[in-house]
N, C-alpha and C positions, 0 to 999 in steps of 0.2 A: 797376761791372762790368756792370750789365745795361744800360747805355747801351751799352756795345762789345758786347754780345751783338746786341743788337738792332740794332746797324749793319751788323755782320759778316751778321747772317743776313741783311738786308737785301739788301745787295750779291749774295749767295750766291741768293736767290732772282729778284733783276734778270737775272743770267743767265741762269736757266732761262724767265724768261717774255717777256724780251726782241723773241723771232723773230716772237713772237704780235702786239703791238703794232708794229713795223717796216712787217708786213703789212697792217694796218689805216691806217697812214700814207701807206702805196704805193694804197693802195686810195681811200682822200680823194682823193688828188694823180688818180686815172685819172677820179673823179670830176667835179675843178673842170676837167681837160679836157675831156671829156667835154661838161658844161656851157658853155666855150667857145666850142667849134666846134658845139654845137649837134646830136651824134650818139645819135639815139635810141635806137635798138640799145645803142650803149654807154651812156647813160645807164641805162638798166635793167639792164647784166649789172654794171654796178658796183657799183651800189645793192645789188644780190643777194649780191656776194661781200660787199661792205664789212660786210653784215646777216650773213651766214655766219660771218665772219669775228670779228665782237666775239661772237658765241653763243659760239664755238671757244673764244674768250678765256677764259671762265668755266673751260672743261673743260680745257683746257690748264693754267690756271693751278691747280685743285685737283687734276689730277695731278702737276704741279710740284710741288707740297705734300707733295704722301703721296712721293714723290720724295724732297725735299730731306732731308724726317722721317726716311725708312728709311736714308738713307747717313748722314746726320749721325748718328745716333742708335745704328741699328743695326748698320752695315758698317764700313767700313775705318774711318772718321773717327771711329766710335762710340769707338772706345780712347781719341781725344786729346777728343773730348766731356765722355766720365767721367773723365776725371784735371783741369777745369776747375775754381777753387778756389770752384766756385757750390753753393747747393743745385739740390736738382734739382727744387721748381716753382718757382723764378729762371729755370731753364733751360727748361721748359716753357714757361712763361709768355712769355718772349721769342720762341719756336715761334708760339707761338698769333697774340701777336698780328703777327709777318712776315705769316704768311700770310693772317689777316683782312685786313690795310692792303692786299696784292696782291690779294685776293677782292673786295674793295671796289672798288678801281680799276678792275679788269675788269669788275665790276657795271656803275660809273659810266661804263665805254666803252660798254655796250653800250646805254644812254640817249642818250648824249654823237652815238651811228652814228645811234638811231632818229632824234634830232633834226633833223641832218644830211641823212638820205635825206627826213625829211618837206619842207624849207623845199627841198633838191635839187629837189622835183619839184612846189612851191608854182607855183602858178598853172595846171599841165595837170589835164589832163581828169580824172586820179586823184583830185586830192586835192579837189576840185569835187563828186564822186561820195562822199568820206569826209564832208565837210562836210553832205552833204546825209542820210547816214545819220547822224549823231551828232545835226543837226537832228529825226530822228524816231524815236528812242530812246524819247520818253515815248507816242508813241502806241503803241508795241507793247508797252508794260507795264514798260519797263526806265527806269533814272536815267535824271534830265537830264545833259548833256555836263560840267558843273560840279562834278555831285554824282560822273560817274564816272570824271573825273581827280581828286579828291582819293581815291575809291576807289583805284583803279591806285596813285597813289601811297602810300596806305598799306601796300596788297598789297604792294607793291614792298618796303617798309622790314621788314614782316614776313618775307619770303622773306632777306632778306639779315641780319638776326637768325637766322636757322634755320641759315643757311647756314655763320656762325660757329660755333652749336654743332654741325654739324655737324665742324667741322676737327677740334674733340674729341674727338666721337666716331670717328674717326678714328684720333688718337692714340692712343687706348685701345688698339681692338681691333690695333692694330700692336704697340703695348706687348705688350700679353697675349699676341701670337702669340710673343714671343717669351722669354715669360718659361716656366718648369717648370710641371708636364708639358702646358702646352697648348700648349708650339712639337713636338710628335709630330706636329702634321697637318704640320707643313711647310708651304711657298709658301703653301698653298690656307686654310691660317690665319686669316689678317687678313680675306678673302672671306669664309667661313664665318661668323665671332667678328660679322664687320660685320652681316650680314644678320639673324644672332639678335639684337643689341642691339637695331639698328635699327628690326626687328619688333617687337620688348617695349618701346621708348620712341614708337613712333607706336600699339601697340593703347592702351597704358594711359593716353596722353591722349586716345585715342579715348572709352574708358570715363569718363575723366572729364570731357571736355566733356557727358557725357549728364546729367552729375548737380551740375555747375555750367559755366554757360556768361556767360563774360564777354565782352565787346566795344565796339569804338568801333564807337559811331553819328554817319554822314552823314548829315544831317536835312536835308529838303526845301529850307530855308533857307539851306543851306552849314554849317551851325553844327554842331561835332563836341563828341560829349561822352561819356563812359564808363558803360558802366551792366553791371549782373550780372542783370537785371530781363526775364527771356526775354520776359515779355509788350509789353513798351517797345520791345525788337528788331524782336518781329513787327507790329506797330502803325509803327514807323517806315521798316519796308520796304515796307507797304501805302499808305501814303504820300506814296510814288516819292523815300525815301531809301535808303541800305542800310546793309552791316555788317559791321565783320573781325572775330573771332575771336581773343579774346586769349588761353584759359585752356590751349593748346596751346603757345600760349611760355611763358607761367609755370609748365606742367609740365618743361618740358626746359631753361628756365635753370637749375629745382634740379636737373635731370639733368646736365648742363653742371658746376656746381659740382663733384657729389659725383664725376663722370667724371675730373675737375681731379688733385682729390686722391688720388682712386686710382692715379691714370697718376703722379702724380709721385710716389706711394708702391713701386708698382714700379718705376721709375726707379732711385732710389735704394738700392732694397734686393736683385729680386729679377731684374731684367732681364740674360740673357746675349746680351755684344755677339760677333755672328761675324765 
């Protein structure tokens, strides 16, 4: 059953995100002409939207989400949801993960456009002028070019972790808006509900990164390696390596879990569909 859950919603979310991706296809295609004939002007106003354009993707697609979530769950469709002969975090579950796999995709578009606009414009004067600042990164005190693409790329992987627990939190405050007596605020609900979680799950990993701070370390070398040792962090960013910050995901994955259980505990028990 949660295979045809998770196809069904599959499909149901390809149409909402569909138009976003079309546009970013139209946008390559104005590009390799563009590149053909050689039109400078249009070489840069493509670049621009096609880069506009996979950003959108992201925002497009996690309001598609909170979208898909509020009709399936809680409007018309929300009656034949709850009469599914699933539990209900079977049925969350399948929620979460449509919309990370679409979250994802859109991520991976908008690497897939940066790629595309860099090697589009390989060999003019721009990318001559980037090569020549990333060559002098260590003279102004920052990583070498090696140490701060596997940075980016860690950042990147951490942002797109947050971003799935994010869909949860998400789910919740939508839940809650509309469970007793906290759907009284109406519409402005889920705004509200989001803002206060939000706030209490980014202060109090704030507080606790002050009293444990863990992280991967880019060492000089290239060589990554994990350490809780604040003194190892600042000694290897002195260095000219750096450091992401891990004890801000290990706070909100157990936020993430217990979010889980409670959204599919109101689900099941206390959620009224309109």
């Amino acid at each position: 059953m949660l295979g045809k859950l998770i196809k069904n919603d599959m499909k149901s979310m390809a149409r909402g995100v569909s138009n976003i991706y079309i546009a970013a296809f139209i946008a390559v295609g104005v590009m390799g002409i563009c590149l053909f004939f050689d039109v400078g002007v249009g070489k840069f106003v493509s670049s621009l939207v096609l880069l506009a354009i996979s950003i959108a993707a992201i925002v497009v697609t996690i309001m598609a989400t909170m979208g898909e979530f509020r009709k399936s769950m809680f409007g018309d469709r929300g009656y034949l949801t709850q009469t599914l002969p699933v539990k209900a975090p079977t049925l969350l579950f399948s929620k979460w993960l449509t919309c990370a796999f679409w979250i994802t995709v859109s991520y991976a578009v908008v690497f897939l456009c940066l790629w595309l606009i860099y090697y589009y414009w390989n060999g003019e004067s721009s990318t001559q002028a980037l090569t020549y600042i990333l060559q002098s990164l260590p003279d102004v005190g920052l990583p070498a070019q090696d140490i701060l693409v596997k940075t980016v790329l860690l950042i990147s992987l951490k942002i797109l972790l947050l971003l799935w627990i994010f869909i949860l939190e998400v789910f919740f405050v939508m839940t809650l808006a509309n469970v007793r007596p906290f759907d009284a605020v109406g519409s402005a609900g889920p705004v509200i509900y989001f803002f206060v979680v939000f706030g209490l799950v980014t202060f109090c990993s704030s507080r606790l990164e002050r009293v444990f701070k863990s992280a991967l370390l880019i060492h000089a070398d290239g060589a990554v390696t994990l350490t809780a040792d604040e003194a190892l962090i600042d000694s290897v960013r002195f260095a000219g390596g750096a450091s992401v910050t891990l004890t801000q995901i290990y706070f909100q994955i157990v936020v993430a879990v217990l979010l889980f259980i409670i959204t599919a505990e109101l689900l099941e028990k206390k959620v009224n569909v309109k």
